[in-house]
C-alpha positions in Angstrom: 47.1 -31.7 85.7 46.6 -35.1 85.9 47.0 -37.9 82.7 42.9 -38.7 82.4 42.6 -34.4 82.3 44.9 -34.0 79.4 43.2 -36.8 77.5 39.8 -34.8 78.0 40.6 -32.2 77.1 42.4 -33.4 74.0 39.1 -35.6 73.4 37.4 -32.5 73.3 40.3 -30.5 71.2 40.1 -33.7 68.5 35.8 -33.3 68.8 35.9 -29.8 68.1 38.5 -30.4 65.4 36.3 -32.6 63.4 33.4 -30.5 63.6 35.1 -28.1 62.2 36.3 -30.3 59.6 33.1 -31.3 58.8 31.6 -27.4 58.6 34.5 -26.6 56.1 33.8 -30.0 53.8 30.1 -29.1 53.9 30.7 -25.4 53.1 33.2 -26.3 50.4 30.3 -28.4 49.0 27.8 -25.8 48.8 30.7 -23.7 47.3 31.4 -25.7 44.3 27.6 -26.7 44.1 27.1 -22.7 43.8 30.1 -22.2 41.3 28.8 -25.3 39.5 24.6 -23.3 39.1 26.8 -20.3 38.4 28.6 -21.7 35.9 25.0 -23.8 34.1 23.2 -20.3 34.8 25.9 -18.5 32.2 26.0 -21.2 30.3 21.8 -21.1 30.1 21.7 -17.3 29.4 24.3 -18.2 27.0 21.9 -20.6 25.0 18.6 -18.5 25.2 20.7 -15.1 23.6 22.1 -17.9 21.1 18.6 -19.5 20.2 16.6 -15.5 20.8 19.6 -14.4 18.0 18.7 -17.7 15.6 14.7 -17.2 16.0 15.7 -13.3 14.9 17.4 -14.4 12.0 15.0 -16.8 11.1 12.3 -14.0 11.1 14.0 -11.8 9.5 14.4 -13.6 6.4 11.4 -15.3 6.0 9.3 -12.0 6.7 12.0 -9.6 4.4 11.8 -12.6 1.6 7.8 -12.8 2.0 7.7 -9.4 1.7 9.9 -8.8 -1.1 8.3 -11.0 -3.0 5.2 -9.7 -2.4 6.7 -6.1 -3.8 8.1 -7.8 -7.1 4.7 -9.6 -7.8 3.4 -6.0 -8.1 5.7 -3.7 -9.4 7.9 -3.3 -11.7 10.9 -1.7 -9.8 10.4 -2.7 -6.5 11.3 -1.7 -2.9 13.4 -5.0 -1.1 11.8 -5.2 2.4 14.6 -5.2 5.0 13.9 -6.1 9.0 15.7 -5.5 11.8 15.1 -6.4 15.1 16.9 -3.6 17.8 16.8 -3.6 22.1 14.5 -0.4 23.5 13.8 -0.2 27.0 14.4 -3.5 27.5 12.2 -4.9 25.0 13.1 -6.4 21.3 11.8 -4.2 18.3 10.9 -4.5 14.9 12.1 -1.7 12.2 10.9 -2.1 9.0 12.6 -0.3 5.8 12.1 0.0 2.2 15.7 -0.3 0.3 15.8 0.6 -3.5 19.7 1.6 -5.3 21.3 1.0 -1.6 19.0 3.9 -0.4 16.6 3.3 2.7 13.0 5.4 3.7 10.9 4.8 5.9 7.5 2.7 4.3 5.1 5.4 6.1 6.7 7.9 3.4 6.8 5.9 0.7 2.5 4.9 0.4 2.8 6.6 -2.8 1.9 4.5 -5.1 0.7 1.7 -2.7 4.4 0.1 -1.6 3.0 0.4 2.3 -0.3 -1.2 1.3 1.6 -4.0 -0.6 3.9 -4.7 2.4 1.1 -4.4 4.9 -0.7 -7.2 3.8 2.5 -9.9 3.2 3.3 -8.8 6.9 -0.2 -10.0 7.9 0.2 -13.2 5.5 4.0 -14.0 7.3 2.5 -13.4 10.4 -0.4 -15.7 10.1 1.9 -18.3 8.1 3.8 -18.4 10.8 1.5 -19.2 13.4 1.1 -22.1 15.4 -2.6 -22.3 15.4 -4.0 -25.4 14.4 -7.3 -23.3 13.7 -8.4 -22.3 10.2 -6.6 -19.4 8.7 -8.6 -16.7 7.8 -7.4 -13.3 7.1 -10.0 -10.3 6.5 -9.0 -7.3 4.4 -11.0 -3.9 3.8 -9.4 -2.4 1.0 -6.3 -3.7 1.8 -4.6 -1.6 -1.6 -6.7 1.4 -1.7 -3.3 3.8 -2.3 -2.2 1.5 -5.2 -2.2 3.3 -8.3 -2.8 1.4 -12.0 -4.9 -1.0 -13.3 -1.8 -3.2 -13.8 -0.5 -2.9 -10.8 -3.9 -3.9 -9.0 -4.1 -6.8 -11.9 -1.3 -8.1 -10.6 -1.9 -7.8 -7.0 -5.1 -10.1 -7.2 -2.9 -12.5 -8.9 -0.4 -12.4 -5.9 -3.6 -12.7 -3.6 -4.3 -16.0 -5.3 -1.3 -17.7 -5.2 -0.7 -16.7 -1.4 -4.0 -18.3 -0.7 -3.6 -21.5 -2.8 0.2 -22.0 -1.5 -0.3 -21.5 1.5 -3.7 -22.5 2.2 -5.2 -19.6 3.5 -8.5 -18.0 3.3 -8.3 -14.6 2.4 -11.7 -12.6 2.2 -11.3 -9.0 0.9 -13.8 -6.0 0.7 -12.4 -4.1 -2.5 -13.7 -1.6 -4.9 -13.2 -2.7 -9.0 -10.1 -1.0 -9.7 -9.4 -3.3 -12.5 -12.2 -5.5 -15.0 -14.7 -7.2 -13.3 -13.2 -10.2 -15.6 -10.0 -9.9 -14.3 -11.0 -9.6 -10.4 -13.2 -13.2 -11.3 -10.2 -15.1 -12.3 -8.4 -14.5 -9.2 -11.2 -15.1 -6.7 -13.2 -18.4 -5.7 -16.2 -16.4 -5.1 -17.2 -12.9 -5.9 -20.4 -11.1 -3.6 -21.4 -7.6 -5.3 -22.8 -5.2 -3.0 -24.9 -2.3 -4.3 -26.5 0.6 -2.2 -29.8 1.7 -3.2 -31.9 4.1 -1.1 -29.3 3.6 1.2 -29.8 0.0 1.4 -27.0 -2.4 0.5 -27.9 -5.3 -1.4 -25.6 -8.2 -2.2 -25.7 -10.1 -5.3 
């Protein structure tokens, strides 16, 4: 073979040689870019269960504390409002319990006396408080403690109905029926409508 045919061919040989070297930088590239996104993926799931675990937390103890509060307004041994927030098929849950002496039940067995009704409505308060609407916040109850036993007790619950609304500056309009003085009902209200039914017509005063 003659001189020129060697350095063809080993032209060619040196051609192919950097095209190969070229394929394996480019492929290393898109290696490291891929091990690089994998590594920024992990590190993003890692951030959204850190912040998801933080806005749970956050929840917990502003709804729990609400709610608590709500409880010790009315009664005089009180259930503490405990929230827990648990994975089901593949969605993010809310159990609610009633804890009183270390002891837990559930709040659908404990409406007694009107504990469920009490934390009902500061779980429809924390909600709303919560909210980001900018719209004006109304909240509508029809007789939001009809399972709440006492005239005490229901004294004091319009008392915790007005400072709810005053502090945190929502409207809250309630159909009730006078479980307690009509005297007492006027101090913690803005504005009183009393509906009769006569002939089975309801007239509001």
């Amino acid at each position: 073979m003659k001189a020129s045919n060697y350095q063809s061919t080993l032209d060619q040989l040196k051609g192919k040689r950097d095209t190969l070297d070229e394929e394996l930088s480019r492929y290393t590239r898109i290696q490291e870019t891929s091990e690089r996104n994998e590594q920024e993926w992990e590190l993003a799931k890692a951030l959204i269960v850190d912040v998801g675990l933080k806005t749970q937390q956050q929840l917990q103890y502003q709804i729990s504390n609400l709610t608590t509060l709500a409880m010790e307004a009315v009664f005089d041994d009180p259930y503490e409002v405990e929230i827990t927030f648990v994975p089901r098929r593949g969605k993010t849950e809310c159990d609610i319990f009633f804890k009183r002496n270390g002891k837990y039940r559930d709040p659908l067995e404990s409406s007694g006396l009107g504990a469920a009704d009490i934390a009902s409505f500061a779980l429809r308060v924390a909600a709303l408080s919560m909210s980001k609407n900018k719209l004006r916040k109304v909240l509508l109850f029809d007789e939001p403690f009809q399972h709440l036993k006492g005239a005490i007790p229901n004294k004091r619950a319009i008392q915790m109905i007005k400072e709810i609304s005053d502090r945190l500056k929502i409207q809250i309009i309630t159909v009730s029926d006078e479980r307690t003085p009509l005297s007492e009902i006027e101090k913690g209200a803005d504005k009183i409508f009393h509906v009769e039914r006569l002939k089975g017509i309801s007239k509001v005063n």
